[in-house]
C-alpha positions as CSV (number, residue, x, y, z in Angstrom):
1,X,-13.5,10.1,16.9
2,X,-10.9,9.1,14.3
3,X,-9.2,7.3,17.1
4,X,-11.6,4.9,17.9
5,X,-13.7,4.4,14.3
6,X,-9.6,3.1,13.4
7,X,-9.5,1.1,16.8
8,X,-12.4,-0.4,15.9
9,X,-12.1,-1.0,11.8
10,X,-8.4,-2.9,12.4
11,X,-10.3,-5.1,15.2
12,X,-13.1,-6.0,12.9
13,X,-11.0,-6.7,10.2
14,X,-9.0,-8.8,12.6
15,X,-12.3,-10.6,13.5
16,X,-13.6,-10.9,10.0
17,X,-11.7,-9.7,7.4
18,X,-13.3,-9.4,3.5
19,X,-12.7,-12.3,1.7
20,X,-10.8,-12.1,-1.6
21,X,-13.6,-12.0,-3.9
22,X,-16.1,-9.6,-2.6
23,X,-18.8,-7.7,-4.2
24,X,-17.3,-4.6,-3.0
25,X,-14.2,-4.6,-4.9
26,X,-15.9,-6.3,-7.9
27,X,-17.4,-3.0,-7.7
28,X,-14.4,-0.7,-8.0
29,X,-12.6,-2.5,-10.3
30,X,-16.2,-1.9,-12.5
31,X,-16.0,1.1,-11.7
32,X,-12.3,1.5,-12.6
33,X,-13.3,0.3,-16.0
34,X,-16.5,2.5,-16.7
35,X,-14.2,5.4,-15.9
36,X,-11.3,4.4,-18.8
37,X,-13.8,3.3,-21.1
38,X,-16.2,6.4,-20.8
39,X,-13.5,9.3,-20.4
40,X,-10.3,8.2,-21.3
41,X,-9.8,9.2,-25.5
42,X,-5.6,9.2,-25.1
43,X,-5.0,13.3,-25.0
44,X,-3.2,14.3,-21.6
45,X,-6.5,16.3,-20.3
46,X,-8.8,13.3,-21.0
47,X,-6.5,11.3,-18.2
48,X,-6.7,13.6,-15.9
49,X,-10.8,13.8,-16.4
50,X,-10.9,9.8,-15.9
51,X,-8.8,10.3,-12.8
52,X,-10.7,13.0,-11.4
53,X,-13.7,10.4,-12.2
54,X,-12.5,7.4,-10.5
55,X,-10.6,9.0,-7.8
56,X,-12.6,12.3,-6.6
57,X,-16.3,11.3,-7.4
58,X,-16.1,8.7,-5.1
59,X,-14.4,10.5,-2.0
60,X,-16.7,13.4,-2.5
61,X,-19.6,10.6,-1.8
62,X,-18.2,9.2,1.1
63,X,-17.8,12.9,2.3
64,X,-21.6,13.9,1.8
65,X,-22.5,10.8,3.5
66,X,-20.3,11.5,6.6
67,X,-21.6,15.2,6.7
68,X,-25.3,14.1,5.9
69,X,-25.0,11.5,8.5
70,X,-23.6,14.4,11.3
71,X,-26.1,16.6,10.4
72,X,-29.5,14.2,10.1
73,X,-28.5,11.5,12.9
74,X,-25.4,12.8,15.0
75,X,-22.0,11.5,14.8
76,X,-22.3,8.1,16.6
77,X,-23.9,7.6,12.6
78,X,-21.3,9.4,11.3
79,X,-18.5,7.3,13.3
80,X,-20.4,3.8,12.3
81,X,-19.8,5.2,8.8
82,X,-16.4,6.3,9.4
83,X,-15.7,2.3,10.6
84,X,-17.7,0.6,7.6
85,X,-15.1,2.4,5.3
86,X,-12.1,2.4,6.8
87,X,-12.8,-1.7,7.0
88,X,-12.9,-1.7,3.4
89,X,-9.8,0.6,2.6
90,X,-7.6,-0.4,6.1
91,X,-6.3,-3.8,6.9
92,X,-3.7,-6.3,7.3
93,X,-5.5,-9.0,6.2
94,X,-6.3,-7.7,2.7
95,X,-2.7,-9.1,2.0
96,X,-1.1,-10.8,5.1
97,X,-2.3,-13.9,3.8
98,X,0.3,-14.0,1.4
99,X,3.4,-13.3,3.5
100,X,1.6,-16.0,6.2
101,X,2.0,-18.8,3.7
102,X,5.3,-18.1,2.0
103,X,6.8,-17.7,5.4
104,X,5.2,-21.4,6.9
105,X,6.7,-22.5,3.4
106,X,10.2,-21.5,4.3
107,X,9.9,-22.5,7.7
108,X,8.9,-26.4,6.6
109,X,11.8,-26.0,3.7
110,X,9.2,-26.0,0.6
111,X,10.8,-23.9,-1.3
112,X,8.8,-24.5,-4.2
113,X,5.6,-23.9,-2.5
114,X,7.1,-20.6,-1.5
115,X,8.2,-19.9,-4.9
116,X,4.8,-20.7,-6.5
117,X,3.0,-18.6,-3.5
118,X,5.2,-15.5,-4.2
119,X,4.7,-16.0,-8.2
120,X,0.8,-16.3,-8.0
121,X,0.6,-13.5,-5.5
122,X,2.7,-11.0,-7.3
123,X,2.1,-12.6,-11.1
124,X,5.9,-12.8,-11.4
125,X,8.4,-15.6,-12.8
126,X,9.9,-16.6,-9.3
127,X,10.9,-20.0,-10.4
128,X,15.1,-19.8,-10.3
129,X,14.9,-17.9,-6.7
130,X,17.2,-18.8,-4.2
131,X,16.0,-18.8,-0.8
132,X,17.4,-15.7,0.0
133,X,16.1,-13.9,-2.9
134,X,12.6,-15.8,-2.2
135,X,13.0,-13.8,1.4
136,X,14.1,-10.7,0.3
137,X,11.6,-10.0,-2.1
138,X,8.9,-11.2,0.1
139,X,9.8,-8.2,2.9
140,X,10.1,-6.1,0.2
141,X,6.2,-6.6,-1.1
142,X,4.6,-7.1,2.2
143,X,6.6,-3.8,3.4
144,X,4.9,-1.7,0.5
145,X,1.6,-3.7,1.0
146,X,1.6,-2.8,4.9
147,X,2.2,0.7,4.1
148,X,-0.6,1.4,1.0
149,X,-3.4,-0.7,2.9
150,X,-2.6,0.7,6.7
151,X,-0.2,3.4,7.0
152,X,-0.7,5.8,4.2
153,X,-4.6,5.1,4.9
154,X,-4.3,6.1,8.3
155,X,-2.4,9.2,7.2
156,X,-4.7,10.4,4.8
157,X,-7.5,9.4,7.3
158,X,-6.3,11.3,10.2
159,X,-5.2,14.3,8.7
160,X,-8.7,15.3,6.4
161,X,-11.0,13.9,9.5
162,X,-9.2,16.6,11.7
163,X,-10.9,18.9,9.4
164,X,-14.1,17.7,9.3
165,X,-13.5,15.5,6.4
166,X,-14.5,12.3,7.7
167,X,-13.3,8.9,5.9
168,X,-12.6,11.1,2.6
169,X,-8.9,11.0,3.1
170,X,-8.8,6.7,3.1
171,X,-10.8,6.5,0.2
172,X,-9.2,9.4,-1.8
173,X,-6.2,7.0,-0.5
174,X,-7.0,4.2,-1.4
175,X,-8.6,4.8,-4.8
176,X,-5.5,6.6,-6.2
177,X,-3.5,3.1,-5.6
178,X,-6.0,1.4,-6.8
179,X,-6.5,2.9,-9.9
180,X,-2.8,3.5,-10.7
181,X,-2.1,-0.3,-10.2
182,X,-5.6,-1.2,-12.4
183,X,-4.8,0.8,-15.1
184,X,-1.3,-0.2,-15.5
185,X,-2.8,-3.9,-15.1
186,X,-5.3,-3.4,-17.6
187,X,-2.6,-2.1,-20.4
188,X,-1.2,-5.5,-20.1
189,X,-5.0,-6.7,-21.7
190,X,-5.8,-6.9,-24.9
191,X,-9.2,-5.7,-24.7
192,X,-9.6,-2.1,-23.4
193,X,-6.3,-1.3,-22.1
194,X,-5.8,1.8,-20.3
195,X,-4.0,4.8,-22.9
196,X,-0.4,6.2,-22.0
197,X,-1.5,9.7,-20.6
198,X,-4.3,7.9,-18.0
199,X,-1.5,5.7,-17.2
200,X,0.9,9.1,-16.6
201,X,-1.5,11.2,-15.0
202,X,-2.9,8.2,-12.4
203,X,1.3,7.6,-11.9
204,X,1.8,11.5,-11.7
205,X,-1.4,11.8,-9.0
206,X,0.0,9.2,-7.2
207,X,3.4,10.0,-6.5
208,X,2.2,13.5,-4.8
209,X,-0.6,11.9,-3.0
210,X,1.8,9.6,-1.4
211,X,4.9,11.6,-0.4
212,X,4.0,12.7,2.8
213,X,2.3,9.1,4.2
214,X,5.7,7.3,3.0
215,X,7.7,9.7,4.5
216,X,5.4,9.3,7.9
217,X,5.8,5.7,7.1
218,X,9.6,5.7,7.1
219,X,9.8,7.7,10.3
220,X,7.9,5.5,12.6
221,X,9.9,2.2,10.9
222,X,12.9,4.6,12.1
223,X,11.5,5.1,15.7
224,X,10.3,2.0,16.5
225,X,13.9,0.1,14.8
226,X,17.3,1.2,15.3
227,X,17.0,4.8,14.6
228,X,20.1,5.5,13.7
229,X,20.6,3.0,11.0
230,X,17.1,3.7,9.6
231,X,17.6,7.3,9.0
232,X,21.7,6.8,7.5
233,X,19.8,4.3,4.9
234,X,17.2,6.9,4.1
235,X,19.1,9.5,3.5
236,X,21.7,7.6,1.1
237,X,19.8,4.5,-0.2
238,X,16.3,5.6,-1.0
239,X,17.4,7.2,-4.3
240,X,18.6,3.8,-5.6
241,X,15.2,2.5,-5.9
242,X,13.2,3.8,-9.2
243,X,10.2,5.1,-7.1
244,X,11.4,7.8,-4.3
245,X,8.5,7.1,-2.3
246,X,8.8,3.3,-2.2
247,X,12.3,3.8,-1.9
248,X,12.1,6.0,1.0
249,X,10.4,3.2,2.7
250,X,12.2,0.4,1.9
251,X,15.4,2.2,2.8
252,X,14.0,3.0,6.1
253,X,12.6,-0.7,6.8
254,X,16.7,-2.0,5.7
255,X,17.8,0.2,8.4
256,X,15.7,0.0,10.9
257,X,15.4,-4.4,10.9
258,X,19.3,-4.5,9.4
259,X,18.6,-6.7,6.2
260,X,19.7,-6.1,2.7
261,X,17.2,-5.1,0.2
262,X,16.7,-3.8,-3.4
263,X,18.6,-6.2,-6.2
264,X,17.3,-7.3,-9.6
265,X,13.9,-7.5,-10.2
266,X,11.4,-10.2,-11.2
267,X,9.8,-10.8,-14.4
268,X,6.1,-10.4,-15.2
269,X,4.7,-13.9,-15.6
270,X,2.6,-12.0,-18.5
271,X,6.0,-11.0,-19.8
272,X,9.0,-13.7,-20.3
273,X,11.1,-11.3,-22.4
274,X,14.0,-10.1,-20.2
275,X,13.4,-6.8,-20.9
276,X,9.9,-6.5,-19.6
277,X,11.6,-6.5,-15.5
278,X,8.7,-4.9,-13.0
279,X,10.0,-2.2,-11.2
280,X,8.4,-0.4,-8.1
281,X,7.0,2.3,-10.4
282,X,5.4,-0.2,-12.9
283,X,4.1,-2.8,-10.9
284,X,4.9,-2.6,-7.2
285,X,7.7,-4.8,-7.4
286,X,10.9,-3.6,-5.9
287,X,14.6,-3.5,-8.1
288,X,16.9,-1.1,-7.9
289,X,19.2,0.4,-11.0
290,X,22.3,-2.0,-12.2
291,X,20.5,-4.4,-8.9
292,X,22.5,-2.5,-6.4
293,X,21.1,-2.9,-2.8
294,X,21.2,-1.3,0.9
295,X,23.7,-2.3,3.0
296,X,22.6,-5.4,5.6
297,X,22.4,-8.7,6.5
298,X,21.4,-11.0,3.5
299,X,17.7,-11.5,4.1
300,X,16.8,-15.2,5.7
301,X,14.0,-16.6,7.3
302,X,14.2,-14.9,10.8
303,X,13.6,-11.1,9.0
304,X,10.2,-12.0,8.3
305,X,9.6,-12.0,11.8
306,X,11.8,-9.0,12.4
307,X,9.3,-7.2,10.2
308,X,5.9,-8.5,11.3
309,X,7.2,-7.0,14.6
310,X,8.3,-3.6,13.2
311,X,5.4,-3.0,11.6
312,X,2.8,-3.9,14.2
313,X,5.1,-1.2,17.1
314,X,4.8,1.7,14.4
315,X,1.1,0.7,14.4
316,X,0.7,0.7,18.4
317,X,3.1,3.8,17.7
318,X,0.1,5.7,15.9
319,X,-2.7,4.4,17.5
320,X,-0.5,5.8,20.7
321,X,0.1,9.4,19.4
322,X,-3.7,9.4,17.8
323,X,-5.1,8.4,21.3
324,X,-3.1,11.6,22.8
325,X,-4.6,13.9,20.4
326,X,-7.7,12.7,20.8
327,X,-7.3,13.1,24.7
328,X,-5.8,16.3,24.3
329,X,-8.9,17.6,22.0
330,X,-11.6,16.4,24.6
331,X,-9.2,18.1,27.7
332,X,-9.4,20.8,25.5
């Protein structure tokens, strides 16, 4: 079943994907909010309370709907559910929008449209970036986009619906990010930012709940690229990124396409002091320390499409190896 509720989410979200401004995550990032401002008081146990809040309550309701669905209607119910959610939490076109117009930008020679694409979509000062840097920091985003918003969702998915879990595992997913990137958002505000120890605990949660599914990530980038290259820049690269689990995968993805990554990072927009660089641990955005970087190719226009491609094989890669299971388990 988890085969074809994911066959089925990625081609209605191909069809008709959710606009930007939707009710539904108007809704999360209210109740991302009522969470912080409710539960979190600043003492280490009251961050882990408001995690446990945003993140758990929620995937425990999508769980009792699955299994009340199973057990009042059957599981076609149950699957329909299983699609509705994954359609919120799985999806390319929840960012591919961005990387779309920044790369028809570099391909007309607008560089300035390109620059002001990647600043409003990442809230970064992007304004002195040469076209290289304007490339390689636009692989580096949409890499980490396509792996929190498809392949650490399917990971998560697949794994707890094996166990009678249902779509628990892409919104326990999905939420964690979310709330993590909020929070750290919201700290930036003047107005009921998020305290230190919610920001620690959600980064803490996060970082375990996304080993594994980078790790899965970094393989198939590995099996579907050149192999070889892939796993040599894993095993030495990955550390010089701040975040291991980012780092794994964008060591992996400069192996596997050839391309240069990591460097200095950009500035918040919210933050012209110098000092105040995003880092893939803060923010999302990727740096690595003293602006070393993998070995490659500089990064140019033609990369862009080296990495649509990678990404959409190690997606017909799973869908592959979750079709056999599924055929194996109905042989079975």
């Amino acid at each position: 079943m988890s085969f074809f509720a994911i066959l089925f989410a990625l081609l209605l979200e191909q069809v008709r994907p959710l606009a930007r401004h939707n009710p539904i995550h108007a809704g999360l990032r209210g109740w991302a909010r009522w969470a912080s401002r409710n539960f979190d008081a600043g003492k280490t146990h009251h961050g882990w309370i408001t995690w446990a809040v945003a993140v758990v309550l929620p995937s425990l309701g999508a769980l009792g709907i699955h299994w009340a669905l199973m057990v009042g209607v059957g599981w076609p119910a149950a699957m329909v559910w299983s699609v509705a959610v994954l359609y919120v939490t799985l999806g390319f076109r929840q960012f591919s929008h961005h990387f779309t117009a920044i790369r028809d930008a570099l391909d007309a020679g607008d560089e300035e449209r390109a620059r002001d694409l990647l600043a409003h979509w990442q809230q970064v000062d992007a304004a002195e970036l040469p076209r290289r840097e304007i490339v390689r920091h636009v692989i580096e985003y949409s890499v980490l986009a396509a792996h929190r918003h498809v392949f650490g969702v399917l990971a998560w998915f697949s794994v707890l619906a094996a166990f009678g879990l249902g779509p628990a595992g892409a919104v326990f997913y999905r939420m964690s990010e979310f709330v993590t990137r909020y929070w750290r958002h919201r700290s930036r505000m003047q107005t009921h930012p998020a305290s230190e120890a919610l920001q620690s605990a959600a980064t803490r949660a996060w970082s375990s709940i996304d080993w594994l599914p980078a790790r899965m990530t970094a393989l198939a980038f590995a099996v579907v690229g050149s192999f070889e290259e892939a796993i040599d820049c894993w095993r030495h690269h990955a550390q010089r990124f701040p975040d291991d689990n980012d780092g794994v995968v964008l060591a992996a993805t400069s192996g596997a396409v050839n391309v240069r990554l990591g460097g200095e990072a950009l500035r918040s927009a919210f933050a012209p002091n110098s000092s105040q660089a995003f880092s893939v641990a803060a923010s999302g955005a990727p740096d690595t320390p003293g602006g070393e970087s993998t070995p490659g190719r500089e990064a140019e226009p033609a990369h862009l499409r080296s990495v649509v491609g990678l990404v959409w094989r190690s997606v017909v890669l799973w869908m592959v190896l979750l079709a056999l299971l599924t055929l194996a388990n109905l042989l079975g």
